[in-house]
SELUM-197200 format. One line per field, with one value per atom (N, C-alpha, C, O, CB): residue number from 1; residue in one letter; atom name; y, x, z. Coordinates in nm, 4 decimals, m for minus. Glycine has a CB too. Layout:
<atoms>
seq <- (NUM ...)
type <- (A ...)
atom <- (CA ...)
yy <- (Y ...)
xx <- (X ...)
zz <- (Z ...)
</atoms>
This chain:
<atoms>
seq <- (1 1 1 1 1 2 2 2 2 2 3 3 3 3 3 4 4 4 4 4 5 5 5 5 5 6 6 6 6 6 7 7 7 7 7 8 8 8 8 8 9 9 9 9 9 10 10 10 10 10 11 11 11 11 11 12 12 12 12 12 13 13 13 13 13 14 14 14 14 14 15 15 15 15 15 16 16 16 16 16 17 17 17 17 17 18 18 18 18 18 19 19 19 19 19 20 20 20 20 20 21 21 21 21 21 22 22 22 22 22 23 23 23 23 23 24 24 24 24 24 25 25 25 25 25 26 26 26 26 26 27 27 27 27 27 28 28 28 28 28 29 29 29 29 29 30 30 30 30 30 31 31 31 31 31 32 32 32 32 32 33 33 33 33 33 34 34 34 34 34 35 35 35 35 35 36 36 36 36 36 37 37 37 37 37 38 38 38 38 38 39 39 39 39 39 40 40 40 40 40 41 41 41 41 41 42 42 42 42 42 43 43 43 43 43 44 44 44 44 44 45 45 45 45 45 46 46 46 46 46 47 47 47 47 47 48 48 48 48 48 49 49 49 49 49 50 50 50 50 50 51 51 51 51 51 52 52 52 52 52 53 53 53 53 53 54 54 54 54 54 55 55 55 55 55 56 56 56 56 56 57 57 57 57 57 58 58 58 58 58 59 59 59 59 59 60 60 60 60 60 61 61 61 61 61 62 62 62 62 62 63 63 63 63 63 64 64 64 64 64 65 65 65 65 65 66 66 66 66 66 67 67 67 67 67 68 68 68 68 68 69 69 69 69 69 70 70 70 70 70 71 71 71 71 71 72 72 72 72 72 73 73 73 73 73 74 74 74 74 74 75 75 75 75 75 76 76 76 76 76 77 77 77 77 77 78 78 78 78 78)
type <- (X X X X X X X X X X X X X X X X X X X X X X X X X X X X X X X X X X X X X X X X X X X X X X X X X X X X X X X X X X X X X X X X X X X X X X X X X X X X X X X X X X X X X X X X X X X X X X X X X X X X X X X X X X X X X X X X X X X X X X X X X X X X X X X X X X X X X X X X X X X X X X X X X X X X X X X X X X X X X X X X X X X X X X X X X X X X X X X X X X X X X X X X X X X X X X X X X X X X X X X X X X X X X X X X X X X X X X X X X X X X X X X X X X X X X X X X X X X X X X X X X X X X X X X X X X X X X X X X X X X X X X X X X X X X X X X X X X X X X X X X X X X X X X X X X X X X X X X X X X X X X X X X X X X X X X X X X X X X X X X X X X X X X X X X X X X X X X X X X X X X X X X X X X X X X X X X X X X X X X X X X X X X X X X X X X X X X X X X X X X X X X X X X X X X X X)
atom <- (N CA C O CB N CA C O CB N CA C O CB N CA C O CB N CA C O CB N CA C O CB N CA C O CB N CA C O CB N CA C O CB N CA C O CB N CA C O CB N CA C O CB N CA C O CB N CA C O CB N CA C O CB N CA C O CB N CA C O CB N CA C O CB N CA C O CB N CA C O CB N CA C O CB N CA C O CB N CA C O CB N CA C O CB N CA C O CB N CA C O CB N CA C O CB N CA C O CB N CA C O CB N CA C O CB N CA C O CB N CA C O CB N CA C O CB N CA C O CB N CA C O CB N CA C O CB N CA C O CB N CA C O CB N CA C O CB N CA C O CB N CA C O CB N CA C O CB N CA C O CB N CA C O CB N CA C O CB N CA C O CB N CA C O CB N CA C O CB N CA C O CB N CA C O CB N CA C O CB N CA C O CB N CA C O CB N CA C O CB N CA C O CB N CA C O CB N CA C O CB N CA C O CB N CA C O CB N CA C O CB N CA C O CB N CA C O CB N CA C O CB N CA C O CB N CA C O CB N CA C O CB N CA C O CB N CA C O CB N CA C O CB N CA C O CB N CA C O CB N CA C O CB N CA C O CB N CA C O CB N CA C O CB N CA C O CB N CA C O CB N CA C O CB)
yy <- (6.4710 6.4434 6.3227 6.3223 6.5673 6.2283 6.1255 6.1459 6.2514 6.0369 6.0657 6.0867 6.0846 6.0467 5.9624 6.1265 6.1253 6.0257 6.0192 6.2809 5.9331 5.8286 5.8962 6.0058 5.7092 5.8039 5.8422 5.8114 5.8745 5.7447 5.6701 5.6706 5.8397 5.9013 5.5821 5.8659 5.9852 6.1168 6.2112 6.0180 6.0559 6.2277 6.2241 6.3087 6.2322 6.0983 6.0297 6.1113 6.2215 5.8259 6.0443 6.0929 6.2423 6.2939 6.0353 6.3153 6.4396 6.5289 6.6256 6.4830 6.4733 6.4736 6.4693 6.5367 6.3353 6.3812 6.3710 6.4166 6.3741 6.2636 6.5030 6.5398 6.4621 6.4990 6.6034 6.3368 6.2198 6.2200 6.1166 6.1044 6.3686 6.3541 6.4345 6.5420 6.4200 6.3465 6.4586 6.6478 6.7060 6.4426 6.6928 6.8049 6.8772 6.9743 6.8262 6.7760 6.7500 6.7251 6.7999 6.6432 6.5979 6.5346 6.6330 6.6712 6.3687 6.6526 6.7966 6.8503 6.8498 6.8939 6.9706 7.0535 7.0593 7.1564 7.0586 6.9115 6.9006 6.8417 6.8527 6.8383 6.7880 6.7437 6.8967 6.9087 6.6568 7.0120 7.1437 7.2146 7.3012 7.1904 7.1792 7.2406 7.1583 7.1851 7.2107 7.0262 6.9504 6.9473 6.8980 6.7291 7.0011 7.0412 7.1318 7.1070 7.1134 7.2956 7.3652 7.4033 7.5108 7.3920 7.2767 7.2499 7.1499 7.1394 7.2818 7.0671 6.9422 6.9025 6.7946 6.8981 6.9557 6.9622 6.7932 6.7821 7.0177 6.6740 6.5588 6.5434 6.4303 6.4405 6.5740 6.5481 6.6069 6.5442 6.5756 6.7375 6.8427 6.8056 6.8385 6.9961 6.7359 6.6420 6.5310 6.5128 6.5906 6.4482 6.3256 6.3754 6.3039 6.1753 6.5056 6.5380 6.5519 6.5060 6.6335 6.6508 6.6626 6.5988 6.6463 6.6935 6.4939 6.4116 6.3177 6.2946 6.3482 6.2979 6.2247 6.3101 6.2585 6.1985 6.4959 6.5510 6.5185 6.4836 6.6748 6.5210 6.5280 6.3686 6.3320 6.5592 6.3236 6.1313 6.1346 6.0407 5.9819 6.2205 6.2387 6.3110 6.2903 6.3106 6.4147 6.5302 6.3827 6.3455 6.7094 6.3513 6.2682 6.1296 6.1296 6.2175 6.0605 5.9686 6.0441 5.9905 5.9174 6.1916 6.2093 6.2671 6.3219 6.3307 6.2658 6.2867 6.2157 6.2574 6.3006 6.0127 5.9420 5.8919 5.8699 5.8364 5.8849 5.8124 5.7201 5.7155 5.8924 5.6199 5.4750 5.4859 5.5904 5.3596 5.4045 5.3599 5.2608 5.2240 5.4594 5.2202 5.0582 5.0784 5.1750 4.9655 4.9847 4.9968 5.0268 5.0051 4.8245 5.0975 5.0924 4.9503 4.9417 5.1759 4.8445 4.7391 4.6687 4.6041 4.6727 4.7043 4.6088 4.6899 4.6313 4.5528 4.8403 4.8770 4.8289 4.8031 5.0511 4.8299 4.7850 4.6299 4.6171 4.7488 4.5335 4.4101 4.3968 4.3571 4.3435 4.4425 4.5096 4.5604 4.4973 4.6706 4.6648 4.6978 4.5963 4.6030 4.8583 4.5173 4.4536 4.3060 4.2348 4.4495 4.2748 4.1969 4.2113 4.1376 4.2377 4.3142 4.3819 4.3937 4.3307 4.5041 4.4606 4.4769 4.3541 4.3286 4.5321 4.2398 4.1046 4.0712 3.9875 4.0042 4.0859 4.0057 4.0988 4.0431 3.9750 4.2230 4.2932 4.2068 4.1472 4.4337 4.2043 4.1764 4.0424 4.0163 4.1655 3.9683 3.8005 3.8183 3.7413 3.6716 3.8967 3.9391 4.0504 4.1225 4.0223 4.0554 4.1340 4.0607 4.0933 4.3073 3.9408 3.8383 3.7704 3.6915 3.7435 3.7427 3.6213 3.6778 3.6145 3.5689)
xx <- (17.8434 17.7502 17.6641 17.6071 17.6613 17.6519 17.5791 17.4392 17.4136 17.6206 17.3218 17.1601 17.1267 17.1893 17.0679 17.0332 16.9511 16.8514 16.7741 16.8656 16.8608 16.7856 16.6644 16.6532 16.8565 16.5869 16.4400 16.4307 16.3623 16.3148 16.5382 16.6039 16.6403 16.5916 16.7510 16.7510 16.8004 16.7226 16.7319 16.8840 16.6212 16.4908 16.4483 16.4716 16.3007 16.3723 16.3147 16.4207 16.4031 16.3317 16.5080 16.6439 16.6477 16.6629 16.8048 16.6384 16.6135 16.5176 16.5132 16.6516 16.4369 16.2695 16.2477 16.1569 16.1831 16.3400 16.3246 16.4470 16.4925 16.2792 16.5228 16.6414 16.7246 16.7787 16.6241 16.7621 16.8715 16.9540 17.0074 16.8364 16.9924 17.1400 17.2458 17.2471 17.1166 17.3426 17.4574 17.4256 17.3178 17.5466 17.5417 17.5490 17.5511 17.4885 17.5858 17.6820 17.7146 17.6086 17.5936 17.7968 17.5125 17.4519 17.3045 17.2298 17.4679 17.2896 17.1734 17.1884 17.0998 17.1464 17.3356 17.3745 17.3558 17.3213 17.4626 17.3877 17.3805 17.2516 17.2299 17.4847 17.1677 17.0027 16.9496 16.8958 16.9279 16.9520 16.9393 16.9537 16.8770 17.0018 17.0458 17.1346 17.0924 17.1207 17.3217 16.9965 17.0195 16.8326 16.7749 17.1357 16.7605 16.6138 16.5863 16.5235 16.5877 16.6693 16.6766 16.7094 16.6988 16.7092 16.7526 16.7501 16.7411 16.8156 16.8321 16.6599 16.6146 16.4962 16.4660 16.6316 16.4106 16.2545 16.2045 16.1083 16.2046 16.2669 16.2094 16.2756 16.2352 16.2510 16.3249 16.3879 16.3186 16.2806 16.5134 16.2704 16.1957 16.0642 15.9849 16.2237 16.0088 15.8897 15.8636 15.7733 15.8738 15.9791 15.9507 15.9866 16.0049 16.0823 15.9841 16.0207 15.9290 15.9137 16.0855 15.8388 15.7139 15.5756 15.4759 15.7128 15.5943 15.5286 15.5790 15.5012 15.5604 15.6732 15.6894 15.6296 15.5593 15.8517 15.6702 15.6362 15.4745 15.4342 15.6910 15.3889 15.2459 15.2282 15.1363 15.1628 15.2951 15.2512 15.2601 15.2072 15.3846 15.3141 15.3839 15.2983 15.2793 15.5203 15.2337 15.1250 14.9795 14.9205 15.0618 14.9771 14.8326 14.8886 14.7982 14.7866 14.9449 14.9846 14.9885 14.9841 15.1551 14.9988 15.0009 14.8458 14.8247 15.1382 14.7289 14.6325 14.5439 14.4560 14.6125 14.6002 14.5028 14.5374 14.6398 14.4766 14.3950 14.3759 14.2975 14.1803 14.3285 14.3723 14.3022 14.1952 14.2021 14.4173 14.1051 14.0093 13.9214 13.8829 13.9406 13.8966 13.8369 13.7034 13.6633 13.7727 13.6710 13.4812 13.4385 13.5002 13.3762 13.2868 13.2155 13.1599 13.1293 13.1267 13.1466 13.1108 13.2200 13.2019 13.0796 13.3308 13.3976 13.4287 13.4522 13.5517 13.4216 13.4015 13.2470 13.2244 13.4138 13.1856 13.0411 13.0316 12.9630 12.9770 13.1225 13.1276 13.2071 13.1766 13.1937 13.3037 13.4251 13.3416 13.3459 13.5502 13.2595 13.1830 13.0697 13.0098 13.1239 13.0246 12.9243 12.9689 12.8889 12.8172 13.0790 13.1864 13.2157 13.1580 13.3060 13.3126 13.3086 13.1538 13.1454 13.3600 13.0618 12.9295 12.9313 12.9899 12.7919 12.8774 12.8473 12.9526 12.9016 12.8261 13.1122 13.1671 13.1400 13.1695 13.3266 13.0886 13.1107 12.9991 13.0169 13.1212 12.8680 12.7511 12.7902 12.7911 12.6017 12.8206 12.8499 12.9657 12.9509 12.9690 13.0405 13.1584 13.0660 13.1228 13.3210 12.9660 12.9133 12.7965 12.7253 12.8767 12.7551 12.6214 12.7064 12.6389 12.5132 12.8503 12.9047 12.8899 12.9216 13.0614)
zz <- (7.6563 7.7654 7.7293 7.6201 7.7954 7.8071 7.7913 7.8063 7.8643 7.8666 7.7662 7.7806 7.9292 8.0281 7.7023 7.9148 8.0743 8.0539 7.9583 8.1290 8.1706 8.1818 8.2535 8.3084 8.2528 8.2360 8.2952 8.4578 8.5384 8.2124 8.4923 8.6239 8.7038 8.7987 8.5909 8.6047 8.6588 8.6991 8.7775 8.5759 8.5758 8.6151 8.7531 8.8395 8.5177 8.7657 8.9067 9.0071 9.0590 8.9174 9.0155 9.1130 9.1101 9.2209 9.0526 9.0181 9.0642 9.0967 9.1728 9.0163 9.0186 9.1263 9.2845 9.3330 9.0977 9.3751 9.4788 9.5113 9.6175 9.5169 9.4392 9.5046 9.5516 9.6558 9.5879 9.4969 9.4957 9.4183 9.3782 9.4804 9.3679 9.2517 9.3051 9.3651 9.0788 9.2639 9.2864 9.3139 9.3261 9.1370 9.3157 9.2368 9.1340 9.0917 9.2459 9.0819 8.9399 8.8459 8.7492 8.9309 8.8721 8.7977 8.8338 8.7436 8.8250 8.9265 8.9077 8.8445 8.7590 8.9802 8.8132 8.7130 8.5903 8.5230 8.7120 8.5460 8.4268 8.3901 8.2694 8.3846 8.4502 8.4459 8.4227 8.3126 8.6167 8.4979 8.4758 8.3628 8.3206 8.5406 8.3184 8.1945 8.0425 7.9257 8.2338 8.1168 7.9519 7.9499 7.8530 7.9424 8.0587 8.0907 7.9816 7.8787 8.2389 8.0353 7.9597 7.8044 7.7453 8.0124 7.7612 7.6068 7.5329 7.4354 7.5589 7.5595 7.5556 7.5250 7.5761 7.6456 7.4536 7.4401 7.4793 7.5553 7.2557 7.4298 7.4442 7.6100 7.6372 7.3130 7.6894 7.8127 7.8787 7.9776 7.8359 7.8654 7.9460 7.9188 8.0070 7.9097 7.8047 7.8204 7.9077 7.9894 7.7193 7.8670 7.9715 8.1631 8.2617 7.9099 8.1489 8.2741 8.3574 8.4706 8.2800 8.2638 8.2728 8.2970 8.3515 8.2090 8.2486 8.2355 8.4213 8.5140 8.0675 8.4169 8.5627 8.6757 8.7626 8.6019 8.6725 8.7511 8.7464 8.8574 8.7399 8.6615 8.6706 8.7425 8.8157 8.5033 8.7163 8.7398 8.8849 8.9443 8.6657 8.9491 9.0882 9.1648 9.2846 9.0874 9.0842 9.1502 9.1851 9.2866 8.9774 9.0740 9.0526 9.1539 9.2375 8.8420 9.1783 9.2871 9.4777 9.5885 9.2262 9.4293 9.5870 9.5973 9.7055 9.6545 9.5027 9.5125 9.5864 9.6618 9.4275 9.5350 9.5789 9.7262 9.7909 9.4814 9.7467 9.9074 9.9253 9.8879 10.0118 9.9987 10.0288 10.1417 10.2063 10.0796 10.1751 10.2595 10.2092 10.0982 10.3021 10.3648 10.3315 10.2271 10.1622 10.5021 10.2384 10.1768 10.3103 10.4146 10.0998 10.2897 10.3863 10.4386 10.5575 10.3557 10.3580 10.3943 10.4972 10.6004 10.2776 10.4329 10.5322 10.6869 10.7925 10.4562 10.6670 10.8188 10.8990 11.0172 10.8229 10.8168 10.8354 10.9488 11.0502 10.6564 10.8880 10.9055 11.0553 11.1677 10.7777 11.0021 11.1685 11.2665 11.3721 11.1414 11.2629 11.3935 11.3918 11.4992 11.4015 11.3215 11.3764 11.4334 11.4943 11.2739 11.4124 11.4473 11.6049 11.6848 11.3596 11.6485 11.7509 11.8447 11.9501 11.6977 11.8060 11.8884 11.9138 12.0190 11.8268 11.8422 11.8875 11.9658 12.0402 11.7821 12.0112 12.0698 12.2450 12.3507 11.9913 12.2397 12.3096 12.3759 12.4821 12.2788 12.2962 12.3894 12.4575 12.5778 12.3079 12.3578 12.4339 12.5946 12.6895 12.2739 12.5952 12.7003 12.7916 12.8737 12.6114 12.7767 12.9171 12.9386 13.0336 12.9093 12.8466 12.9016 12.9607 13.0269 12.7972 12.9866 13.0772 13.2015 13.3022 13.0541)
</atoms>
């Protein structure tokens, strides 16, 4: 049996492997202490990436509505 790439973990992480190559990702998990580490380690990298969430600064929403207000007022003084 050949090594498991760290590619291949990924791929089965999202459920992009074969059958075959699941099987044996399964089979080489289960006795593999340095494989079932680096496995581990992706799964957590994966938990903590779907944690974070983007949003603007408040400043720059800040800037956007005061942006907007001023064009509003100038378009109802015409």
């Amino acid at each position: 049996m050949h090594s498991i790439t760290q590619e291949e973990l990924l791929q089965y992480m999202y459920a992009e492997t074969s059958i075959e190559k699941t099987a044996a990702i399964k089979a080489a998990l289960q006795t593999d202490w340095n494989l079932r580490e680096q496995y581990e380690v992706l799964v957590s990298a994966q938990q903590n990436l779907e944690k974070v969430t983007l949003a603007p600064r408040k400043k720059a929403i800040d800037f956007i509505l005061n942006y907007a207000n001023k064009q509003v007022k100038e378009f109802t003084e015409q």
